[in-house]
C-alpha positions in Angstrom: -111.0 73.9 57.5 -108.5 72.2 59.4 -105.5 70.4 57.6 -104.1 68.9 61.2 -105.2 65.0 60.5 -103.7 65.3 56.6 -100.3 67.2 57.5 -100.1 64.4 60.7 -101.0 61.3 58.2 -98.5 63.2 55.4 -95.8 63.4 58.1 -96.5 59.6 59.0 -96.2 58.6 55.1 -93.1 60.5 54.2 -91.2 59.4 58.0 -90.8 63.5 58.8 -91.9 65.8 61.6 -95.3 67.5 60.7 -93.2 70.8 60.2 -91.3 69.2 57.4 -94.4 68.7 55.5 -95.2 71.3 52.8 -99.0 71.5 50.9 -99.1 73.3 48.0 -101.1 76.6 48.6 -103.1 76.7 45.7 -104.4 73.0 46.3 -105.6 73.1 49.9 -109.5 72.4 48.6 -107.8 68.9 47.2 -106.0 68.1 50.3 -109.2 68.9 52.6 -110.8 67.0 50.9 -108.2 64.0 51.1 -109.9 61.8 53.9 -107.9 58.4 53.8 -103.6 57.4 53.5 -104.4 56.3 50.5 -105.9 59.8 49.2 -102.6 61.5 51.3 -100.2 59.1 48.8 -102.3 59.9 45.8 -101.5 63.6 46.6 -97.9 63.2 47.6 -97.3 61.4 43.9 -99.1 64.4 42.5 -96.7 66.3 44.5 -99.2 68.6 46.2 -97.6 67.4 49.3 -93.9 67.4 49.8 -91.0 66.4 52.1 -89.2 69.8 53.3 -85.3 69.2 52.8 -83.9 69.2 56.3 -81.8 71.4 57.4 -78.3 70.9 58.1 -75.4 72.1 60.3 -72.8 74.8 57.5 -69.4 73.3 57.7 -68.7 77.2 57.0 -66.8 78.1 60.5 -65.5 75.0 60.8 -63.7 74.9 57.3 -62.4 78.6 58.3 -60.9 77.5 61.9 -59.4 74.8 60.2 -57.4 76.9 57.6 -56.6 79.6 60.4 -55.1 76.7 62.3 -53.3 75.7 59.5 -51.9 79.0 59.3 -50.9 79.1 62.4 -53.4 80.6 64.4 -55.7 79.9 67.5 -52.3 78.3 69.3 -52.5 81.1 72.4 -53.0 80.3 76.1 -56.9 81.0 75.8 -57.4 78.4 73.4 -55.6 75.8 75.3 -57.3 73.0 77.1 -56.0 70.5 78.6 -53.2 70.3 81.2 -49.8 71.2 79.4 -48.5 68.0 80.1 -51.1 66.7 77.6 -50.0 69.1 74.8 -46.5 68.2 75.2 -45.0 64.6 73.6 -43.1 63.1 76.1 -41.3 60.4 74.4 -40.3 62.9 71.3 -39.1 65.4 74.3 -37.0 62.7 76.1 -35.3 61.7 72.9 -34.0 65.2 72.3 -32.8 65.6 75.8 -30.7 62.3 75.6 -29.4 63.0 72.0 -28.4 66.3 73.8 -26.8 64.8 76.5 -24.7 62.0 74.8 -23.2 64.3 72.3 -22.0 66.6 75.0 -20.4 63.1 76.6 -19.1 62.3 73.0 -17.4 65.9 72.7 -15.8 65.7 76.9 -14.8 62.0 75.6 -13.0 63.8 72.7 -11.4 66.3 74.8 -10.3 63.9 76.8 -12.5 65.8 79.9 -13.6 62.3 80.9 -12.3 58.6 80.8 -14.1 56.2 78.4 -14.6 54.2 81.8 -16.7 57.5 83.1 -17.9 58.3 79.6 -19.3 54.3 79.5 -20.8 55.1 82.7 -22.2 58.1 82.4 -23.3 57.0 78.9 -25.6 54.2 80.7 -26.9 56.8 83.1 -28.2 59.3 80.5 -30.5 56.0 78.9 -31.7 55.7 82.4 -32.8 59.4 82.5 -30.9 60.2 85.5 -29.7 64.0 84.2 -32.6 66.2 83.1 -30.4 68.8 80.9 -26.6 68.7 80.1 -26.4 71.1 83.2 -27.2 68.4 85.5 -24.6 66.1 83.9 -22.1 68.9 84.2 -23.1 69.4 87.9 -22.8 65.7 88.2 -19.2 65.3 86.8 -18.7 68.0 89.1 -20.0 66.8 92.4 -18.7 63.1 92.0 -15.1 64.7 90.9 -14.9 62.2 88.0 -13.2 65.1 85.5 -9.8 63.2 84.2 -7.2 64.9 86.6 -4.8 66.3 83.6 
């Protein structure tokens, strides 16, 4: 006989799929025989019929990409997405640049290179990110001629 109506009224009782439902093998002429919920409940505190554990997703790869990235790996231009811009943090890049760039205006202050005047000026132009790299400022003390004339 057909167990369809019990494993669908099983499935109903214990809130799982009908798939999920397990009936104990050796019990089948009990559970045919099981017409109403109320028989289905008698059975399931018997535990003729059970709940199947659900399955779940391992954590497996995803515990070994996480200790090959903290190694170090998985950083190379296939596994990149995103534009580079968005890899990149600006303000923390910006900062070095201008730390850069004022303590080669500190040392050409120290040489005596440039006036405190231009050095004050030139000081004010870094903060407003007018040089990209200390090569620009070079080229800019340069092309405004405002090297100290000895």
């Amino acid at each position: 006989m057909s167990l369809k109506s019990q494993r669908r009224m099983a499935a109903e009782i214990l809130d799982v799929g009908e798939e999920r439902v397990w009936i104990d093998p050796e019990r089948i002429e009990d559970v045919e025989n099981a017409i109403t919920r109320e028989d289905i409940k008698r059975l399931i505190k018997e535990g003729v019929i059970r709940k199947i554990k659900d399955k779940g997703v391992s954590r497996a790869r995803a515990r070994m990409m996480r200790e090959k990235k903290r190694r170090g790996r998985r950083r190379g231009a296939g596994s990149r997405s995103g534009a580079s811009g968005a890899r990149v943090d600006h303000l923390k890049e910006w900062v070095e640049r201008v730390r850069a760039i004022r303590r080669r205006l500190r040392e050409l202050k120290e040489k005596r290179v440039i006036t405190v005047r231009t050095y004050r000026q030139l000081y004010l132009k870094a903060k407003a990110g007018v040089f990209k790299s200390i090569t620009d400022l070079h080229q800019y003390i340069e092309t405004h001629g405002l090297r100290r004339k000895r």
